[in-house]
C-alpha positions as CSV (number, residue, x, y, z in Angstrom):
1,X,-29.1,-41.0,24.9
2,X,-31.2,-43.7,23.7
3,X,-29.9,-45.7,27.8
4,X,-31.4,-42.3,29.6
5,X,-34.5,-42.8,28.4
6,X,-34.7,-46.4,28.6
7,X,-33.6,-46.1,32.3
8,X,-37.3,-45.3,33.7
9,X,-38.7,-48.5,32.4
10,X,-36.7,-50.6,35.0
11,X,-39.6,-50.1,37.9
12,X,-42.7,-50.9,35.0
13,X,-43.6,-53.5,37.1
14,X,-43.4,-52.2,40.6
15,X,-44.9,-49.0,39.6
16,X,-48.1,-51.3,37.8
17,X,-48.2,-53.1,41.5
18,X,-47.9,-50.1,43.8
19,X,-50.5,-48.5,41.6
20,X,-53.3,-51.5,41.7
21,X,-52.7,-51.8,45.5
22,X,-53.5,-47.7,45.9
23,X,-56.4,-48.2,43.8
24,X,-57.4,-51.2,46.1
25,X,-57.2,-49.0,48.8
26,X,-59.1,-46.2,47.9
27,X,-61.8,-48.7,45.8
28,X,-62.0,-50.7,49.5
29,X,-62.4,-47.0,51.6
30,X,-65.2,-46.9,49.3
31,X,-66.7,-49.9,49.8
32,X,-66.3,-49.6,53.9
33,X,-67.9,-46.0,53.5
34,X,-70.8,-47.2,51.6
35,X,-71.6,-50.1,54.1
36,X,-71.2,-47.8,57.3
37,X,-73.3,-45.7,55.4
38,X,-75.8,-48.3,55.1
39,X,-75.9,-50.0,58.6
40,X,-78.1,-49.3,61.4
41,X,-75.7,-48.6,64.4
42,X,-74.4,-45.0,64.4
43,X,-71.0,-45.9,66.5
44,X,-70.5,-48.5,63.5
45,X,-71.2,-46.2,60.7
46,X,-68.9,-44.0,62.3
47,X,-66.0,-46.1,62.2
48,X,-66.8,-47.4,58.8
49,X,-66.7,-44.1,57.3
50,X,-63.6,-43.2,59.3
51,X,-61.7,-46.2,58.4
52,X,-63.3,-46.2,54.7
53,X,-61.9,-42.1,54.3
54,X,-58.6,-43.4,56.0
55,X,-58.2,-46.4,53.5
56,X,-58.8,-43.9,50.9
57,X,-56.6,-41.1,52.2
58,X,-53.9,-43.9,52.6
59,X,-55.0,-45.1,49.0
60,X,-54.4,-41.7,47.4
61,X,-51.3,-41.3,49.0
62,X,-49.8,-44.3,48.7
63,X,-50.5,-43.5,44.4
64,X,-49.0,-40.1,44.3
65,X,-46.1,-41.1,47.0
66,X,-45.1,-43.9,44.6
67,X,-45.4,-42.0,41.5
68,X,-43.1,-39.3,43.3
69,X,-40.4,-41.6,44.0
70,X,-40.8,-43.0,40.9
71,X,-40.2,-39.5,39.2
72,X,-37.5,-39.0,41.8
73,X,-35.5,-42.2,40.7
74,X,-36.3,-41.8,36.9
75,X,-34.8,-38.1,36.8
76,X,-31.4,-39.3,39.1
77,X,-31.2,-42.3,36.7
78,X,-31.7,-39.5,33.6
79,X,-29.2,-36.9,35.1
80,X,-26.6,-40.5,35.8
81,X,-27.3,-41.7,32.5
82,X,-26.1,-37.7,31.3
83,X,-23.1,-37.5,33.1
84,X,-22.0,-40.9,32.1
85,X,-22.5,-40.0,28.4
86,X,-20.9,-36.4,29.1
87,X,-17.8,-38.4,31.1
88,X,-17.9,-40.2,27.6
89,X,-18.0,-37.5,25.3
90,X,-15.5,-35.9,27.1
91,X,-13.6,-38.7,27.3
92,X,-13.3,-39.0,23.5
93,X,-12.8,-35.1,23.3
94,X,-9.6,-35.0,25.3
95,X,-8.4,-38.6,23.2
96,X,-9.3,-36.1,19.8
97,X,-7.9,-33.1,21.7
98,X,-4.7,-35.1,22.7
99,X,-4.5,-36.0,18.5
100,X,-5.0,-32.4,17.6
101,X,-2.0,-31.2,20.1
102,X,0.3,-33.9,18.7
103,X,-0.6,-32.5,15.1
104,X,0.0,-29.5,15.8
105,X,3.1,-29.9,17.2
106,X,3.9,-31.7,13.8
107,X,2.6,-29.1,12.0
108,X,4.5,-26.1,13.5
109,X,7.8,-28.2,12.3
110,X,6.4,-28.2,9.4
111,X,5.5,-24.6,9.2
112,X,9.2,-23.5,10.6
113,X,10.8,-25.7,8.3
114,X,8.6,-24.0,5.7
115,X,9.7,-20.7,6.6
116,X,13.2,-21.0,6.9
117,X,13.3,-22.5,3.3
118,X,11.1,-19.2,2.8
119,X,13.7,-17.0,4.1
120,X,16.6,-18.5,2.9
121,X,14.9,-18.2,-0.9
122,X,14.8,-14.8,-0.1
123,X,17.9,-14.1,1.4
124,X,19.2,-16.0,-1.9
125,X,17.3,-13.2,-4.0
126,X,18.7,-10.7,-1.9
127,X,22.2,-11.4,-2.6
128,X,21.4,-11.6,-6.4
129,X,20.2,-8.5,-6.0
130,X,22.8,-6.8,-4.2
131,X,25.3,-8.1,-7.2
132,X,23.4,-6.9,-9.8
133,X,23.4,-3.6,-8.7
134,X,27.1,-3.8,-7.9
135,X,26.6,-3.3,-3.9
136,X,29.9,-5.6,-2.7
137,X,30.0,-4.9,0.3
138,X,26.5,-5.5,1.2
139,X,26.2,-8.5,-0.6
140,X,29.4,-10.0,1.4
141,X,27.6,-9.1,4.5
142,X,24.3,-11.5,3.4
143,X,26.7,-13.9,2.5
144,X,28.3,-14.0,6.1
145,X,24.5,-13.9,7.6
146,X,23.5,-16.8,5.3
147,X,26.5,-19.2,6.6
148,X,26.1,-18.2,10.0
149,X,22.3,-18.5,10.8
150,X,21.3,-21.4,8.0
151,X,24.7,-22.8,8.3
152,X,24.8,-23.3,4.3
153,X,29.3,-23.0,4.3
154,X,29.5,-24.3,0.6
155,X,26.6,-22.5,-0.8
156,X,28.3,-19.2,0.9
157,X,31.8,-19.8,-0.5
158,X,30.1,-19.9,-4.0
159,X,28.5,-16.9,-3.9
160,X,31.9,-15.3,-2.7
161,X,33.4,-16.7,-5.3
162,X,30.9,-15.3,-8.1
163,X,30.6,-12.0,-6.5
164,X,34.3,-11.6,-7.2
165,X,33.7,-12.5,-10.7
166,X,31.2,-10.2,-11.0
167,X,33.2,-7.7,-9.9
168,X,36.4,-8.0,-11.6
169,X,34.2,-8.2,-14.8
170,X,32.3,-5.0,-13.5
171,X,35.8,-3.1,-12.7
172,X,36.7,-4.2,-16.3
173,X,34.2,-2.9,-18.1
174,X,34.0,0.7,-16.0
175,X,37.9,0.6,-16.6
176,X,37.6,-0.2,-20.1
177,X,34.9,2.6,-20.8
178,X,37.3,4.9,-18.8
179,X,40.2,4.6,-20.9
180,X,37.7,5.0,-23.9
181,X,36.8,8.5,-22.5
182,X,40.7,9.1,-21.9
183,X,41.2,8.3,-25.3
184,X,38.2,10.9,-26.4
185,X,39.4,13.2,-23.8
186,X,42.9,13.3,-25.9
187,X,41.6,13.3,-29.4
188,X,39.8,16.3,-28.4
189,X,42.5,17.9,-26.8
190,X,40.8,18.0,-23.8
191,X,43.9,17.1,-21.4
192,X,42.6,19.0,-18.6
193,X,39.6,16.5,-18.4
194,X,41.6,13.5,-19.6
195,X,44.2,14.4,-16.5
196,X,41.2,14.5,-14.7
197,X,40.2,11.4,-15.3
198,X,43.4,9.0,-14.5
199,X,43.7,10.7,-11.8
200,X,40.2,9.3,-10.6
201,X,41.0,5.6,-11.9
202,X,44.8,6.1,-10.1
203,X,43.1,6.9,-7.2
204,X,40.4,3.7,-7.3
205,X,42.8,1.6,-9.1
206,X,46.5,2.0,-8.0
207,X,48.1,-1.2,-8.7
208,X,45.8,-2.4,-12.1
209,X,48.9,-2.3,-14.8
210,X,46.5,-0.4,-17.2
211,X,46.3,2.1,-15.0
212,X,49.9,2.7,-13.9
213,X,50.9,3.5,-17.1
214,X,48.2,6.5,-18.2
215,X,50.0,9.7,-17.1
216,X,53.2,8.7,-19.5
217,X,50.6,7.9,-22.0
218,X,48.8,11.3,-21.3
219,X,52.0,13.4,-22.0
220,X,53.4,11.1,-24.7
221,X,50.0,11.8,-26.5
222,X,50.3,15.5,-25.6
223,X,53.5,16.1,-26.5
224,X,52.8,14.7,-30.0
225,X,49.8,16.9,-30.6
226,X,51.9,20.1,-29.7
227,X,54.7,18.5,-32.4
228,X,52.1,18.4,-35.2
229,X,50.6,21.6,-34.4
230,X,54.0,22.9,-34.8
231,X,54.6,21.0,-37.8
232,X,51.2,22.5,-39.3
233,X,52.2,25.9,-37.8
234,X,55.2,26.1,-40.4
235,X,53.4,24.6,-43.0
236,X,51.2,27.6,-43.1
237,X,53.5,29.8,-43.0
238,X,55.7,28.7,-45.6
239,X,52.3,28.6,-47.6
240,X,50.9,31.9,-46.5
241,X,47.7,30.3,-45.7
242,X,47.6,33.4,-43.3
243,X,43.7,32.1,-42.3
244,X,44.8,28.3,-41.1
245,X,47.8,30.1,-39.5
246,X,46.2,32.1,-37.3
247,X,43.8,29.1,-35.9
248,X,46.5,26.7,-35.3
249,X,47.9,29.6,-33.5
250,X,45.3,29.2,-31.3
251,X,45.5,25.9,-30.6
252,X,49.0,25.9,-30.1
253,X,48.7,28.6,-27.4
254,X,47.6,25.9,-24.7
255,X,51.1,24.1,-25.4
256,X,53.5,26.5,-25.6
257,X,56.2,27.4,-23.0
258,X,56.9,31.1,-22.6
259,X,60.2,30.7,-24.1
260,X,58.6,28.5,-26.9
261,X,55.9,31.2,-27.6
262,X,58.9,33.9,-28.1
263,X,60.7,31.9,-30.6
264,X,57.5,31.7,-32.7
265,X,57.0,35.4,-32.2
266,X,58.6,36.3,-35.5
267,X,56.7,34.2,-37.8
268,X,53.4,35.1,-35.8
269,X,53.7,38.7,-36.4
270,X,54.6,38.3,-40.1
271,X,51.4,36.3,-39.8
272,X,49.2,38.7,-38.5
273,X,50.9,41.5,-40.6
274,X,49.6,39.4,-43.8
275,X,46.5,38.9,-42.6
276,X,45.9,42.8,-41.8
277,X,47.2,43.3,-45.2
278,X,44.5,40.9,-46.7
279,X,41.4,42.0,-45.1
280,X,42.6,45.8,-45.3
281,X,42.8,44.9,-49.5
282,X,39.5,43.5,-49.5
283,X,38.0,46.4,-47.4
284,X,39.0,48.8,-50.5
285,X,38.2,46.3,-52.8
286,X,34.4,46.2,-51.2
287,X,34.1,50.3,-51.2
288,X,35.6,50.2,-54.8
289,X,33.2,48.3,-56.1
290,X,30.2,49.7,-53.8
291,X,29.5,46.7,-51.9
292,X,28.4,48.1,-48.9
293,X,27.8,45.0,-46.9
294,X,30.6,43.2,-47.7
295,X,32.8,46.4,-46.9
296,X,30.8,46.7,-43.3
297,X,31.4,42.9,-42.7
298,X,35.5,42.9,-43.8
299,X,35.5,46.0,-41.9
300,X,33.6,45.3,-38.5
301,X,36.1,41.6,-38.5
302,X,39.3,43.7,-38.7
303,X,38.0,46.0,-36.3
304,X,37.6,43.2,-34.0
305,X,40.8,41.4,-34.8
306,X,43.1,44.4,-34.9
307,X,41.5,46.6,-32.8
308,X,44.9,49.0,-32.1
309,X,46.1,49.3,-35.2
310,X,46.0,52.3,-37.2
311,X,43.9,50.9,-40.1
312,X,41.6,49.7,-37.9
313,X,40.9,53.1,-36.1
314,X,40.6,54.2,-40.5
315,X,37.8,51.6,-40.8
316,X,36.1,52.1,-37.7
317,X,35.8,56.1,-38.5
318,X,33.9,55.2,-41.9
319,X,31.8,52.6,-40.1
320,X,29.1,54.9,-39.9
321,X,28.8,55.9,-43.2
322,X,29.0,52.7,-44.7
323,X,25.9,51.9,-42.6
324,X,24.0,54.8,-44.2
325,X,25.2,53.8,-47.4
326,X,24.3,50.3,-46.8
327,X,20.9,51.1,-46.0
328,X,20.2,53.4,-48.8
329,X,21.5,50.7,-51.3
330,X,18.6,48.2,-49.3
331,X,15.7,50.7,-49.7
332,X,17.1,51.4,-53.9
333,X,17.1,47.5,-53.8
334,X,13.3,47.0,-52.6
335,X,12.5,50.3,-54.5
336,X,13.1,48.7,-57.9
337,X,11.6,45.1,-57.1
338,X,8.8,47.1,-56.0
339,X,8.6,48.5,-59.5
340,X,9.2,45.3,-61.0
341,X,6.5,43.6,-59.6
342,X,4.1,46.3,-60.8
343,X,5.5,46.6,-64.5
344,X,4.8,42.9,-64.6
């Protein structure tokens, strides 16, 4: 900027000449008016005023022509001067734009080289993730995607390698915690739900060799329980513990074959003929003594247990009655704590 405005100063001196010689003009006009003015022939001060107005017509524009051209020439050297800066400027702008490209073109390497370390971090995570929550399958498919777009080979026969691990040491802990609830299963007696069970680990787990041999196991363990309810069967028999009797009766109802249940039909009704006896004693026992309640308890249970026997349809017709009676003995009862209370 500082050449554009030091370009007009080039014509100082020609525009200082051109100037004085206008002003010579016009001051000499002047003068050749003022002395036709002043002679004595009127042709003569004609012509001296004519020529004096011309000189300073010619004076005048000779000044402003000059300091038109001189405008003219200082604005085309300005507008030069602009363009030549601008021509510059620009110059130096497409240098700094060319710089800028090349930079970028550095810095989208960058940036892609950023984000495929980005998404191969995550894809990493991803594949943790899918192990932890025990997704194999999915988890084998990253793997494959990781070796074939990042082309990481060793880093994907790793992870293959400890996803197995973690999943044989998955399937060993789900199988051991499954035979744990076989085991429970059996101590329970609950074969239907142990069965149940291998059945679901033969079915997942075919050839592991502590699977294979469950089922044996299940009936081995089975046929052992039925052997010491037996055992304890005759036991209480040969005791007369007619009550324990009866409820490993029950329990050995779900093991029994048909023809195993009639050989045990003997004892079983000598059984249950003891224990009618019993609770028919202790129903007479309980109206003996006028224990109403314990009499309508003994006789509602033998009711229930023996329901077509003959004593039973005895007890069941005196049901009633104990009831009343029962009641009447409660309403004595509060009568005489009622009395109590007051007397004290």
């Amino acid at each position: 900027m500082t050449k554009m405005s030091a370009l007009p100063g080039r014509f100082g001196h020609f525009k200082a000449v051109a100037y004085v010689a206008g002003l010579v003009l016009i001051l000499g006009g002047i003068g050749v008016v003022l002395a036709g003015i002043s002679g004595t022939t009127a042709p003569r001060v004609l012509w001296h005023v004519i020529a004096g107005v011309a000189a300073i017509f010619f004076g005048v524009y000779w000044v402003a022509l000059i300091s038109i051209l001189i405008k003219m020439e200082g604005t085309t050297a300005r507008q030069l001067g602009e363009y030549r800066d601008m021509t510059e400027l620009l110059g130096r702008q497409l240098a700094r734009l060319d710089q800028i490209v090349a930079n970028t073109d550095i810095s989208d390497s960058a940036k892609s080289l950023v984000h495929r370390d980005r998404e191969l971090d995550s894809l990493r995570q991803t594949i943790r993730a899918a192990i932890r929550r025990e997704d194999w399958e999915g988890a084998m498919h990253l793997v494959d995607e990781m070796e074939r777009r990042f082309g990481y080979r060793e880093e994907a026969a790793q992870i293959r390698e400890e996803a197995k691990d973690a999943k044989s040491d998955a399937i060993s802990r789900k199988l051991t915690a499954a035979l744990q609830l076989v085991d429970e299963h059996c101590r329970r007696g609950e074969w239907a739900l142990a069965k149940s069970e291998i059945d679901r680990l033969l079915k997942l787990l075919p050839d592991d060799p502590r699977v294979a041999p469950l089922p044996g196991r299940l009936r081995a363990m089975w046929e052992e329980r039925k052997n010491a309810l037996l055992a304890e069967w005759r036991s209480a028999v040969n005791r007369h513990d007619v009550d324990h009797a009866i409820e490993v009766l029950k329990d050995l109802d779900l093991y029994l074959t048909p023809e195993e249940a009639k050989e045990l039909q003997d004892s079983a009704r000598t059984v249950f003929k003891e224990k009618l006896l019993q609770m028919g004693v202790k129903f007479r026992f309980a109206v003996t003594e006028r224990r109403w309640h314990d009499a309508l308890e003994v006789g509602a249970e033998l009711v229930r247990e023996f329901p077509n026997t003959r004593m039973a349809q005895e007890v069941r017709e005196r049901l009633d009655v104990l009831r009343e009676r029962a009641k009447h003995q409660d309403t004595r009862s509060r009568e005489a704590e009622t009395v109590g209370a007051g007397a004290s």
